[in-house]
mmCIF file as gemmi writes it, N, C-alpha and C atoms, coordinates in Angstrom:
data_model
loop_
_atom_site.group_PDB
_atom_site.id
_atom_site.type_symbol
_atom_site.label_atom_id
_atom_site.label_alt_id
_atom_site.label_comp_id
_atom_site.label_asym_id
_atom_site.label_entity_id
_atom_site.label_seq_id
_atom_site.pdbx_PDB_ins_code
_atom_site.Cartn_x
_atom_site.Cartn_y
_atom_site.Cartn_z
_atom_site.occupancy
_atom_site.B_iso_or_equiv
_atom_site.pdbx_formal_charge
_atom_site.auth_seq_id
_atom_site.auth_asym_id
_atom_site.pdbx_PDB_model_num
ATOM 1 N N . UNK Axp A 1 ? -26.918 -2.438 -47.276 1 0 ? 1 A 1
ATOM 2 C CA . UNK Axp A 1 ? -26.904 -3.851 -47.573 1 0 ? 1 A 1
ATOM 3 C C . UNK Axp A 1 ? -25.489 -4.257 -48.006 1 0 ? 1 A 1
ATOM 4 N N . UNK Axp A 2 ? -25.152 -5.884 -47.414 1 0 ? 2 A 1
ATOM 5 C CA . UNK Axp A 2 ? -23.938 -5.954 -47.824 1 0 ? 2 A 1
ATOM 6 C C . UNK Axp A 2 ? -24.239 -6.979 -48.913 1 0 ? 2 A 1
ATOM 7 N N . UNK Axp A 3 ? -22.908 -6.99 -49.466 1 0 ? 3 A 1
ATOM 8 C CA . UNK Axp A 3 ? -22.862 -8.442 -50.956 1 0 ? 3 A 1
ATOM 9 C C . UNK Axp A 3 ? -22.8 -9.492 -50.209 1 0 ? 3 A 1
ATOM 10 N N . UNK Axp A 4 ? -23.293 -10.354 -50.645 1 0 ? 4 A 1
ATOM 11 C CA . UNK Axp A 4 ? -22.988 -11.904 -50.233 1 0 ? 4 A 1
ATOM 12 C C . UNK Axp A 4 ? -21.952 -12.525 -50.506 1 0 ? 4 A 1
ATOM 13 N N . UNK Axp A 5 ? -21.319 -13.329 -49.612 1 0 ? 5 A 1
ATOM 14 C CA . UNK Axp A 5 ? -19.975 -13.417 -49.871 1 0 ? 5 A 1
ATOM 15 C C . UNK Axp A 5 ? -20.259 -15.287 -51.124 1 0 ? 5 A 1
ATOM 16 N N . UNK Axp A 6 ? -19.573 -15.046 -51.682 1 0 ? 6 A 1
ATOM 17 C CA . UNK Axp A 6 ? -19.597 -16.352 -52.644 1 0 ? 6 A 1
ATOM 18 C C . UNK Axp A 6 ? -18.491 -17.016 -52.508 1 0 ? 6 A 1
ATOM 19 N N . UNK Axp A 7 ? -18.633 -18.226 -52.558 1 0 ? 7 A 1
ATOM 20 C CA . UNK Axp A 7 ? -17.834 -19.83 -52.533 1 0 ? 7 A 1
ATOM 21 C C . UNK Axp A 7 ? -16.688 -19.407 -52.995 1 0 ? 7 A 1
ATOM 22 N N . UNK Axp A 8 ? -15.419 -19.65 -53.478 1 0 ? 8 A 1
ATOM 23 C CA . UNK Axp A 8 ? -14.526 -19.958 -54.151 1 0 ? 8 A 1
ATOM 24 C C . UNK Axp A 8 ? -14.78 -21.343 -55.38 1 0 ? 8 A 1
ATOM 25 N N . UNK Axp A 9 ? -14.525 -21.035 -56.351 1 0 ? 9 A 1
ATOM 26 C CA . UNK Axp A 9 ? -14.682 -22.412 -57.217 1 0 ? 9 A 1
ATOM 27 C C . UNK Axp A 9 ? -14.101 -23.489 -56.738 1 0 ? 9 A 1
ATOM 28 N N . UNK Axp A 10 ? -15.143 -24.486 -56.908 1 0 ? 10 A 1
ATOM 29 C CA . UNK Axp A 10 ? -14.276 -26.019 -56.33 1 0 ? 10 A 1
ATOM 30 C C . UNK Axp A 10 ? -13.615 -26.856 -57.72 1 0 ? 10 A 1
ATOM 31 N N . UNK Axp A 11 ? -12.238 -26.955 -57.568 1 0 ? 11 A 1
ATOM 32 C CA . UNK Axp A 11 ? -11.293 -27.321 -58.349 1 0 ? 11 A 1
ATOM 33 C C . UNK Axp A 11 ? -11.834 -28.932 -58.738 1 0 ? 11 A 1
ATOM 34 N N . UNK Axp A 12 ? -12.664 -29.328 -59.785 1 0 ? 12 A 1
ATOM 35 C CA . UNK Axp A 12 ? -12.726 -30.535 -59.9 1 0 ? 12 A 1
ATOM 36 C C . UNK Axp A 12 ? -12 -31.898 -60.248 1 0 ? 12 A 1
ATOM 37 N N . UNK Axp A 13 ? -10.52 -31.485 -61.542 1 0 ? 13 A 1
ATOM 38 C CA . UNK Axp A 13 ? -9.606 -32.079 -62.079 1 0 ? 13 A 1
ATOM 39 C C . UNK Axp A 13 ? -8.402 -31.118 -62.294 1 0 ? 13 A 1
ATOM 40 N N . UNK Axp A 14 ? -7.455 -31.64 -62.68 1 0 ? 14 A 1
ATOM 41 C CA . UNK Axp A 14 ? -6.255 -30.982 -63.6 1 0 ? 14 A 1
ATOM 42 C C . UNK Axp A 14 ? -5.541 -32.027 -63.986 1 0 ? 14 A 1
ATOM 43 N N . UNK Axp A 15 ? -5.29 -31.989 -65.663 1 0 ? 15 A 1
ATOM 44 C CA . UNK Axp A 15 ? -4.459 -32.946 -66.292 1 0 ? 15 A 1
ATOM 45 C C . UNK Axp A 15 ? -3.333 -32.559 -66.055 1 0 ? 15 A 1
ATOM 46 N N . UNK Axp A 16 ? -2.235 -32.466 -66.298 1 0 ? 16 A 1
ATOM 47 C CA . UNK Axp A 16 ? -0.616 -31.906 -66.952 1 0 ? 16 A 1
ATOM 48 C C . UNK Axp A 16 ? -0.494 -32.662 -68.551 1 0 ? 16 A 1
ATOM 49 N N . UNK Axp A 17 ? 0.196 -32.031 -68.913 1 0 ? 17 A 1
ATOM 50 C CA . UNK Axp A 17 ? 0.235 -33.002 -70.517 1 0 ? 17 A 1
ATOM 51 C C . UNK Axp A 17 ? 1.942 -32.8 -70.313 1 0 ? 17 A 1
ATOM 52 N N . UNK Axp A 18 ? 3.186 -34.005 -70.547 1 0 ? 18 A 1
ATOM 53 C CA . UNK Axp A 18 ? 4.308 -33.339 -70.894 1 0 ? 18 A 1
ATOM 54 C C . UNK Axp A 18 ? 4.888 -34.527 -71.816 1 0 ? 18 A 1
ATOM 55 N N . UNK Axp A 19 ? 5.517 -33.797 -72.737 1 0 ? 19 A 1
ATOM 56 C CA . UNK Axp A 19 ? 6.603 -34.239 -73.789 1 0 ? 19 A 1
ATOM 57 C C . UNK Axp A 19 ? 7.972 -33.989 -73.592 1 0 ? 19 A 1
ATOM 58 N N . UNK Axp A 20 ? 8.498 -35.409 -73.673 1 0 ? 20 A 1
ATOM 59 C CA . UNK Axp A 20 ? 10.497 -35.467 -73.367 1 0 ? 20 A 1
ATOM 60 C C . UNK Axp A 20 ? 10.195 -34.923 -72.202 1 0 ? 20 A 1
ATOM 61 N N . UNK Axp A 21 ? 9.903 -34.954 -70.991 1 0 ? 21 A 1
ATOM 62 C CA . UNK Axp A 21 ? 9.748 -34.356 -69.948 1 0 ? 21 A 1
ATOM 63 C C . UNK Axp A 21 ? 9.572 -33.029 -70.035 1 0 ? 21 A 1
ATOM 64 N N . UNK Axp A 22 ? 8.95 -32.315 -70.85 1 0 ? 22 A 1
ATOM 65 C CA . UNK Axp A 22 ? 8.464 -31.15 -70.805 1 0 ? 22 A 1
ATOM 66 C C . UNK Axp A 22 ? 7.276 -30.714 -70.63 1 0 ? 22 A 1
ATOM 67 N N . UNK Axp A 23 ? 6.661 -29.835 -69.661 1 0 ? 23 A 1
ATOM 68 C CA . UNK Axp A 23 ? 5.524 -29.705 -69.305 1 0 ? 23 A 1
ATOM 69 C C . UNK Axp A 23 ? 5.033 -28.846 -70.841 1 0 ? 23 A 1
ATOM 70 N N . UNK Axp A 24 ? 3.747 -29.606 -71.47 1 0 ? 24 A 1
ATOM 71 C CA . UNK Axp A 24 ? 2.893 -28.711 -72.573 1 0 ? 24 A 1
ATOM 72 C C . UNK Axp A 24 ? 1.88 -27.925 -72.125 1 0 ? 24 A 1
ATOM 73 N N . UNK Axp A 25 ? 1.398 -28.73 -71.403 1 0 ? 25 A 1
ATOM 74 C CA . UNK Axp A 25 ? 0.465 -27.401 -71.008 1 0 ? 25 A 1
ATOM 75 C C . UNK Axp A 25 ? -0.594 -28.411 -69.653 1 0 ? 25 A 1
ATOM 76 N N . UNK Axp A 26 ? -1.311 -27.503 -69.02 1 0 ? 26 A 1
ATOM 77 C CA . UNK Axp A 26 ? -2.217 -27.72 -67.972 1 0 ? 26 A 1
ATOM 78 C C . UNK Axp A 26 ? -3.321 -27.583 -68.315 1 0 ? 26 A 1
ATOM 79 N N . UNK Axp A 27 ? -4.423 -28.309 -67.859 1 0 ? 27 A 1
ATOM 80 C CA . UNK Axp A 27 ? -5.711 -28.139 -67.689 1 0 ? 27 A 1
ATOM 81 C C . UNK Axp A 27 ? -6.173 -28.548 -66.386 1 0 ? 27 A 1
ATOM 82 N N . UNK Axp A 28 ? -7.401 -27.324 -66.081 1 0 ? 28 A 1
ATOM 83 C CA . UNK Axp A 28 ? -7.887 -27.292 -64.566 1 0 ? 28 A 1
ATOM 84 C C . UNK Axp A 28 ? -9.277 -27.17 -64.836 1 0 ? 28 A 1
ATOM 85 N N . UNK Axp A 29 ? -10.205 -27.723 -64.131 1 0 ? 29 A 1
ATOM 86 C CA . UNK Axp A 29 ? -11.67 -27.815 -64.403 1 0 ? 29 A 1
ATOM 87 C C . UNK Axp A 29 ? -11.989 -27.045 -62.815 1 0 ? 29 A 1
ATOM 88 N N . UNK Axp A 30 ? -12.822 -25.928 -62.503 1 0 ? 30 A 1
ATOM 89 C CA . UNK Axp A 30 ? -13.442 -25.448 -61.949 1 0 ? 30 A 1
ATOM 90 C C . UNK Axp A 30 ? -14.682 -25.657 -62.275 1 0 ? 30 A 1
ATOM 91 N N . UNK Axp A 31 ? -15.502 -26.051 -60.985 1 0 ? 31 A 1
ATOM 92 C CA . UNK Axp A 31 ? -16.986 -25.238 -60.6 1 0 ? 31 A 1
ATOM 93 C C . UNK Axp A 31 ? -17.585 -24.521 -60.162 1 0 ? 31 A 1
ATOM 94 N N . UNK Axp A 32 ? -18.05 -23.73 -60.959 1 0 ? 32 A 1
ATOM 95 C CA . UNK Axp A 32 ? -18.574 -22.096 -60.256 1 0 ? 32 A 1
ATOM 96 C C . UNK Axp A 32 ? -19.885 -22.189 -59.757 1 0 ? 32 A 1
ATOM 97 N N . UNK Axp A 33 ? -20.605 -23.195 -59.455 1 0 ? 33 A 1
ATOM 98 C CA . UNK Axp A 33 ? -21.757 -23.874 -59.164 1 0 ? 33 A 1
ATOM 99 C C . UNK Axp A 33 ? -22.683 -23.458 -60.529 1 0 ? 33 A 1
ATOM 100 N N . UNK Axp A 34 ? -22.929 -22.074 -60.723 1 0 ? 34 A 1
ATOM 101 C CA . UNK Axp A 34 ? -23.999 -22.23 -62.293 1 0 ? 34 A 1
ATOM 102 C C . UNK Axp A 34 ? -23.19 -22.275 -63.544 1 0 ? 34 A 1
ATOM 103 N N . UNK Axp A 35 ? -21.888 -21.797 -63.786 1 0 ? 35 A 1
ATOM 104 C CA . UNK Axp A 35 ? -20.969 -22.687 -64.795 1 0 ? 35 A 1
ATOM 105 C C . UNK Axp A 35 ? -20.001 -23.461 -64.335 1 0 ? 35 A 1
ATOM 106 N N . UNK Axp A 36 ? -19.017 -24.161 -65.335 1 0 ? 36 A 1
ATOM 107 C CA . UNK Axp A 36 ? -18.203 -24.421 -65.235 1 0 ? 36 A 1
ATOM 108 C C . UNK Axp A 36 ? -16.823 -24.139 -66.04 1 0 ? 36 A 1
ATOM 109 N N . UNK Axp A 37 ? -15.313 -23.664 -65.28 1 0 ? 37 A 1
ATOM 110 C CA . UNK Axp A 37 ? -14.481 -23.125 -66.198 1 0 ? 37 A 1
ATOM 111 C C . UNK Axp A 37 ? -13.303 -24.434 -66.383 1 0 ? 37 A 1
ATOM 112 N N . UNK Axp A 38 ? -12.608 -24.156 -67.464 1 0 ? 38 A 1
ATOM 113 C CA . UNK Axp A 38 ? -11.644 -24.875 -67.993 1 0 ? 38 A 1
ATOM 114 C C . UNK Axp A 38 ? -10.5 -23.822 -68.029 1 0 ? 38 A 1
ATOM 115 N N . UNK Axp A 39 ? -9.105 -23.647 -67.209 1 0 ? 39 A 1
ATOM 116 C CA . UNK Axp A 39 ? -7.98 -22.946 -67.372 1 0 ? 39 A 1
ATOM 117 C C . UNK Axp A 39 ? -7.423 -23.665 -68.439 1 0 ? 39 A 1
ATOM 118 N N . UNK Axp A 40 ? -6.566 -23.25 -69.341 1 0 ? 40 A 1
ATOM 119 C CA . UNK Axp A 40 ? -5.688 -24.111 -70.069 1 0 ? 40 A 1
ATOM 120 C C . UNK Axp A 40 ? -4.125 -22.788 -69.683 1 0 ? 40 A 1
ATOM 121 N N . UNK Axp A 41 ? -3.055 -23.669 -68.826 1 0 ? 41 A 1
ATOM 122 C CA . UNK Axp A 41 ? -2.069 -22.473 -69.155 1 0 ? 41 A 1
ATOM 123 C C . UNK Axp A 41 ? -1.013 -23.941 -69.885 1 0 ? 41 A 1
ATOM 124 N N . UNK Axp A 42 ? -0.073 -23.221 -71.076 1 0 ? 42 A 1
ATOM 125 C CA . UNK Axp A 42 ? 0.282 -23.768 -71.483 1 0 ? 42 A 1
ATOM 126 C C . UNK Axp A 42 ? 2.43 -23.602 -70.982 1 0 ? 42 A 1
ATOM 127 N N . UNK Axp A 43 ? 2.877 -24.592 -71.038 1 0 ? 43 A 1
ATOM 128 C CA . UNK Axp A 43 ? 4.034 -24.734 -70.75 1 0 ? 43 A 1
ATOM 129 C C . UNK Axp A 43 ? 3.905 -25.352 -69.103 1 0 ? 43 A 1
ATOM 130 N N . UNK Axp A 44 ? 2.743 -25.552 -68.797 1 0 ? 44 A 1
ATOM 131 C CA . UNK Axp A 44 ? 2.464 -25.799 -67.49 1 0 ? 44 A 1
ATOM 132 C C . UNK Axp A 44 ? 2.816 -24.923 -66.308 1 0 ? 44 A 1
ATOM 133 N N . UNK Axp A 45 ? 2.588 -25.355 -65.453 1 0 ? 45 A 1
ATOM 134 C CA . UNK Axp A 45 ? 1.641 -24.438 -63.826 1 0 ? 45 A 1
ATOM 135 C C . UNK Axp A 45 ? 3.12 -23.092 -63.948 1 0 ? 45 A 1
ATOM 136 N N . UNK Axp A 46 ? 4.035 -23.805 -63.767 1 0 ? 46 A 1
ATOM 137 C CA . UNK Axp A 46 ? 5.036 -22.612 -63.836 1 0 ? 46 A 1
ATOM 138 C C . UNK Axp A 46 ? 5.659 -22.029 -64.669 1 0 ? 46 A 1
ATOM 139 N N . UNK Axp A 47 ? 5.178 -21.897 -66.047 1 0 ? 47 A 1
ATOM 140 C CA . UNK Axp A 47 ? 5.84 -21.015 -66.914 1 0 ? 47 A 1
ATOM 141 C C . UNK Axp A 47 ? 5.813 -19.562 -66.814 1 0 ? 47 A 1
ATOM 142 N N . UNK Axp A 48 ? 6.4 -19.261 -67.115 1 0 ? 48 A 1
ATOM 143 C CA . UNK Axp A 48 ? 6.602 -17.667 -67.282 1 0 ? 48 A 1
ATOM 144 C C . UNK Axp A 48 ? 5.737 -16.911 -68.443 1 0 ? 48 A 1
ATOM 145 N N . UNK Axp A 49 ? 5.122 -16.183 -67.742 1 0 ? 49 A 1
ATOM 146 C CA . UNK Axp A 49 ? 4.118 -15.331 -69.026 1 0 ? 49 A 1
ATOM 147 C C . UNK Axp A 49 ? 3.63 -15.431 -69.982 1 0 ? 49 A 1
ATOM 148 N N . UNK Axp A 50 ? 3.331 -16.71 -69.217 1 0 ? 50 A 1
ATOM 149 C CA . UNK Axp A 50 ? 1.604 -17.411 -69.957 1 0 ? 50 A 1
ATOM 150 C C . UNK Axp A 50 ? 0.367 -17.646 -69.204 1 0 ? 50 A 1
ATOM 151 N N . UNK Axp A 51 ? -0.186 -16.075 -69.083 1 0 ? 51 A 1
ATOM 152 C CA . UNK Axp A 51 ? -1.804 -15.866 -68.664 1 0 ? 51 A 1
ATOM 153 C C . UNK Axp A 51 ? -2.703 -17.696 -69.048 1 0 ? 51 A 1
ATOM 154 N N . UNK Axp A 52 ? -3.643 -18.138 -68.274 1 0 ? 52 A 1
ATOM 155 C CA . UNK Axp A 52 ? -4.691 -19.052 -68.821 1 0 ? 52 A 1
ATOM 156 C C . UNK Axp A 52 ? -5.39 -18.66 -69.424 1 0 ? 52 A 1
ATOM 157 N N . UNK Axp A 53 ? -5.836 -19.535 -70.29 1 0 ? 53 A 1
ATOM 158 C CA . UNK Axp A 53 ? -7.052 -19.352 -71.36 1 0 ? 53 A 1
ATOM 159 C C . UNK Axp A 53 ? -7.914 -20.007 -70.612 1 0 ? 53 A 1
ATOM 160 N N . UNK Axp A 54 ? -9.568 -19.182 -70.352 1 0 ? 54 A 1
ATOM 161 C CA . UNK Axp A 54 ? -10.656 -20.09 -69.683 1 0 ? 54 A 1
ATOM 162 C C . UNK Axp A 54 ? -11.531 -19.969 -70.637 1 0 ? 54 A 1
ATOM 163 N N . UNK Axp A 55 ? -12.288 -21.628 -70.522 1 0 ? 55 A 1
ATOM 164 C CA . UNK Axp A 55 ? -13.535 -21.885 -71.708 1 0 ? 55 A 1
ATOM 165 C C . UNK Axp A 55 ? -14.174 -22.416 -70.587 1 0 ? 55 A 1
ATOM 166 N N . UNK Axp A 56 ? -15.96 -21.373 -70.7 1 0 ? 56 A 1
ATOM 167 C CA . UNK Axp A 56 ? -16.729 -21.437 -69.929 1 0 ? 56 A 1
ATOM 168 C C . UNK Axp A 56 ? -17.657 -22.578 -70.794 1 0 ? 56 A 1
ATOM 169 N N . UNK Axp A 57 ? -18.242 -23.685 -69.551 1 0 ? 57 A 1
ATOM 170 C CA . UNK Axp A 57 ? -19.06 -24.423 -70.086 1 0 ? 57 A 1
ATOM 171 C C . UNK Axp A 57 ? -20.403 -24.358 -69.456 1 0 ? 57 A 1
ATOM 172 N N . UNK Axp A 58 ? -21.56 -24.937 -70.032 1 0 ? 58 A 1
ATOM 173 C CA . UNK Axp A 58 ? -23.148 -24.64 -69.192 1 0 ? 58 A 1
ATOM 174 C C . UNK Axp A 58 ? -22.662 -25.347 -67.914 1 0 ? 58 A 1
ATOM 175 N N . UNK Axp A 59 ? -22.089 -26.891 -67.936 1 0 ? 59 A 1
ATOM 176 C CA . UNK Axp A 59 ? -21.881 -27.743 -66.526 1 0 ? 59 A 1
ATOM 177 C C . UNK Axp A 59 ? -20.776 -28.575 -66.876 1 0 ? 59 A 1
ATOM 178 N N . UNK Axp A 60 ? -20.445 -29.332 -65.973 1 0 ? 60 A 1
ATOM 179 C CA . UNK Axp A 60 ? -18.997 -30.376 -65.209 1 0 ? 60 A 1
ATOM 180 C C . UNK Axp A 60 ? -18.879 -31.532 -66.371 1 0 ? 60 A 1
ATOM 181 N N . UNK Axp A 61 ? -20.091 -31.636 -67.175 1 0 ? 61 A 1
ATOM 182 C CA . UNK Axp A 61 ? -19.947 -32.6 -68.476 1 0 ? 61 A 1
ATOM 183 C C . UNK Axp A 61 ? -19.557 -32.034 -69.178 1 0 ? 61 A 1
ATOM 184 N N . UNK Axp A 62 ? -20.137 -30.768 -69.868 1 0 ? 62 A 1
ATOM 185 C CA . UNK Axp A 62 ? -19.132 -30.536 -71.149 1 0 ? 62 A 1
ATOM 186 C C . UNK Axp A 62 ? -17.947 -29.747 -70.965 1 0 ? 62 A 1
ATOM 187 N N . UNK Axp A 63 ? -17.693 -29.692 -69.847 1 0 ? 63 A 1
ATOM 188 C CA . UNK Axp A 63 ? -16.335 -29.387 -69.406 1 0 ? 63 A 1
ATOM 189 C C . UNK Axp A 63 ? -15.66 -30.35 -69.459 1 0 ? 63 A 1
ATOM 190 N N . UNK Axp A 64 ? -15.939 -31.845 -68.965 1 0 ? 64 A 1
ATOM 191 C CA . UNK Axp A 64 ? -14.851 -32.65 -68.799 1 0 ? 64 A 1
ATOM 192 C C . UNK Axp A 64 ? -15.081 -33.32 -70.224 1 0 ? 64 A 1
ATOM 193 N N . UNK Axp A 65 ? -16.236 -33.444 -70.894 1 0 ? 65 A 1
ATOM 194 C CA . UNK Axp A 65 ? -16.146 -33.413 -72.337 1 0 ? 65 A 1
ATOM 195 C C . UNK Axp A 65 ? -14.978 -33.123 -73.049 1 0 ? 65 A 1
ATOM 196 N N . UNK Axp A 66 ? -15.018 -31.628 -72.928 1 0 ? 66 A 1
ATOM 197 C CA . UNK Axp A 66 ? -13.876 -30.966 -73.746 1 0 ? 66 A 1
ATOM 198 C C . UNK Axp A 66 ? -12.467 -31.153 -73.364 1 0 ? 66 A 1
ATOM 199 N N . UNK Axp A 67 ? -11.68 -31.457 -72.027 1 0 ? 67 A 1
ATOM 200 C CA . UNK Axp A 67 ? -10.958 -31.603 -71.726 1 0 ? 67 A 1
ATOM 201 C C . UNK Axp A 67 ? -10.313 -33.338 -71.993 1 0 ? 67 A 1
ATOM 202 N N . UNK Axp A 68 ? -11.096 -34.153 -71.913 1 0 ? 68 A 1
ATOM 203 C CA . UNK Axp A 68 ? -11.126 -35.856 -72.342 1 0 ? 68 A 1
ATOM 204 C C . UNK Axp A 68 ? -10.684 -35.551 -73.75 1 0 ? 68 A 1
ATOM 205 N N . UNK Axp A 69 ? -11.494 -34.818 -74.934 1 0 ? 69 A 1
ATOM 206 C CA . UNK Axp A 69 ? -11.223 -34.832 -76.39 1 0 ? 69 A 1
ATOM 207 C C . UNK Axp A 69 ? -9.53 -33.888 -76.187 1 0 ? 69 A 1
ATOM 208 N N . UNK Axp A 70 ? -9.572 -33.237 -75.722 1 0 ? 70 A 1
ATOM 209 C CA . UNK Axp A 70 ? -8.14 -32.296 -75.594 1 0 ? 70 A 1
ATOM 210 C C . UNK Axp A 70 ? -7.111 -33.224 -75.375 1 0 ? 70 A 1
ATOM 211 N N . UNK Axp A 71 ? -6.869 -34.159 -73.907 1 0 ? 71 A 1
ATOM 212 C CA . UNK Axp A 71 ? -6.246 -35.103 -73.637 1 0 ? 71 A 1
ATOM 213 C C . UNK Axp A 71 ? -6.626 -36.368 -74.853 1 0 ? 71 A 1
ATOM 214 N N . UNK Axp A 72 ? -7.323 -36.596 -75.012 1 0 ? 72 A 1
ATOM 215 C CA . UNK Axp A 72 ? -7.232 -37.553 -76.214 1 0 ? 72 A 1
ATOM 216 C C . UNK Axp A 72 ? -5.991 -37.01 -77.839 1 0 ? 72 A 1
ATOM 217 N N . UNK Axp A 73 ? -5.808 -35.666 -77.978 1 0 ? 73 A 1
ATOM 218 C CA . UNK Axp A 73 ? -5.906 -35.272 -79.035 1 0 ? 73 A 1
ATOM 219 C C . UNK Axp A 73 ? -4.284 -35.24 -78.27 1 0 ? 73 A 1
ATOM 220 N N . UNK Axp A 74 ? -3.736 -34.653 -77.163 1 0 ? 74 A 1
ATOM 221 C CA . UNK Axp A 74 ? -2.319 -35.218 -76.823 1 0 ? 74 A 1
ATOM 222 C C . UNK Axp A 74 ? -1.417 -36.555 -76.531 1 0 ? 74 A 1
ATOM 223 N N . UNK Axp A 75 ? -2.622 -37.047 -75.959 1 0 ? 75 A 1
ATOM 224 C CA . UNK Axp A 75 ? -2.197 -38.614 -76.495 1 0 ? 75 A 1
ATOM 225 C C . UNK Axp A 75 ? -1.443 -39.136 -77.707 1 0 ? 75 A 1
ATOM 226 N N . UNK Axp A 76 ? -2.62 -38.853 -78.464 1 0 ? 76 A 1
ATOM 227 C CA . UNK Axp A 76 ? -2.051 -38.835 -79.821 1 0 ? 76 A 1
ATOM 228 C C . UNK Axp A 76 ? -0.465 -38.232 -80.216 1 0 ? 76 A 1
ATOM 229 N N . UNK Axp A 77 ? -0.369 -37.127 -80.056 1 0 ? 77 A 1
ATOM 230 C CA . UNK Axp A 77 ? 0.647 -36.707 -80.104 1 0 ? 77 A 1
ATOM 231 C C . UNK Axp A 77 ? 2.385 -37.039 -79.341 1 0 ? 77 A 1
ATOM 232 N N . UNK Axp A 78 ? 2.051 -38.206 -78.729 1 0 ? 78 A 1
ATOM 233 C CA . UNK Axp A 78 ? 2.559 -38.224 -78.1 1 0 ? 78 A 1
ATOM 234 C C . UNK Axp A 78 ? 3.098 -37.785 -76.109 1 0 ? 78 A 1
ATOM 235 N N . UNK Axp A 79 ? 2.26 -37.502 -75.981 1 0 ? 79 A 1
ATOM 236 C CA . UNK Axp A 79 ? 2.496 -36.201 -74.766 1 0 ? 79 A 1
ATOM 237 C C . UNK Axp A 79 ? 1.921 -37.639 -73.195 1 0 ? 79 A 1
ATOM 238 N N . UNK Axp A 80 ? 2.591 -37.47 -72.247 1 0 ? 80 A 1
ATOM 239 C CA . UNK Axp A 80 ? 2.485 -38.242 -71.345 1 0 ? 80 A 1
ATOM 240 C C . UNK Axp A 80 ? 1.444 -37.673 -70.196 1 0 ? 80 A 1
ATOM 241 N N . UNK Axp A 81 ? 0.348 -37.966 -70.036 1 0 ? 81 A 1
ATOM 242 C CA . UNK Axp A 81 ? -1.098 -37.444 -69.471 1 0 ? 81 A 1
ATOM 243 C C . UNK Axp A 81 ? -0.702 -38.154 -67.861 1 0 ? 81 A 1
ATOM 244 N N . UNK Axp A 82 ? -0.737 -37.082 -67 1 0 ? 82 A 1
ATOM 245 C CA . UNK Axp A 82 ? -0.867 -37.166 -65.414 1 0 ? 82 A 1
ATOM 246 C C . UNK Axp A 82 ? -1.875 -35.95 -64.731 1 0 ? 82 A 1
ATOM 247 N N . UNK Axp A 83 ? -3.372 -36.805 -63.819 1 0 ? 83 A 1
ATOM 248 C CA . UNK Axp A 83 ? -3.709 -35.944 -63.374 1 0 ? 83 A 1
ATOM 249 C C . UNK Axp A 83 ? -3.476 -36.207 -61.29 1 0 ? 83 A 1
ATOM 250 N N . UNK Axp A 84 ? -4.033 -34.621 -60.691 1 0 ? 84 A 1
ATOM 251 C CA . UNK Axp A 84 ? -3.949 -34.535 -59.668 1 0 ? 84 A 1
ATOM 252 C C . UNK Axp A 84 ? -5.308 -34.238 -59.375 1 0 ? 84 A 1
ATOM 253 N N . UNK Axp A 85 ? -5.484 -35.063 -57.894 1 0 ? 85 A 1
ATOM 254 C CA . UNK Axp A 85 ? -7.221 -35.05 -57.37 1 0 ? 85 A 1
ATOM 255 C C . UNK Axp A 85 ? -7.26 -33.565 -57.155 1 0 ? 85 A 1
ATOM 256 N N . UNK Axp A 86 ? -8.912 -33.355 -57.056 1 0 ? 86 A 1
ATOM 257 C CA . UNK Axp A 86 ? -9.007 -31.882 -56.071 1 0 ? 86 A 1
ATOM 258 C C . UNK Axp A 86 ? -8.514 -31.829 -55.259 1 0 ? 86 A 1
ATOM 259 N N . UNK Axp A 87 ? -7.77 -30.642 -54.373 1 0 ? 87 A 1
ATOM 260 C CA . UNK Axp A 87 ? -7.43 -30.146 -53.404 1 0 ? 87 A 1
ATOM 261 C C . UNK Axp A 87 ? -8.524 -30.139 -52.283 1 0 ? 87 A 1
């Protein structure tokens, strides 16, 4: 018997957050169809040797839940919020 081959996650969002034109960090929302993941790499997409942090959610709400309060909480801070559609 062979494995079944499975989907690739479908990329739902990604913020960028950057300050003074500096990238702070990324967020990417995946769907794995029975969860959903949140990458956070920080310094954004191309920094250097900074692995992502993923926070698994039950579904696509409290994923984008958590990511809305995240971007809310850089706002604040100042930080200039740009996202890109799915691929």
């Amino acid at each position: 018997m062979t494995p079944a081959k499975t989907a690739p996650p479908r990329e739902l969002f990604v913020r960028h957050a950057r300050k003074n034109g500096r990238p702070i960090v990324t967020l990417r929302a995946l769907d794995e169809k029975d969860t959903c993941v949140v990458d956070v790499r920080f310094g954004g997409e191309g920094a250097k040797g900074t692995a992502p942090q993923s926070y698994r959610f039950a579904d696509a709400r409290h994923a984008s839940t958590f990511v809305s309060e995240a971007v809310q909480a850089l706002m604040y801070l100042g930080c200039e919020i740009t996202d890109r559609a799915p691929a």
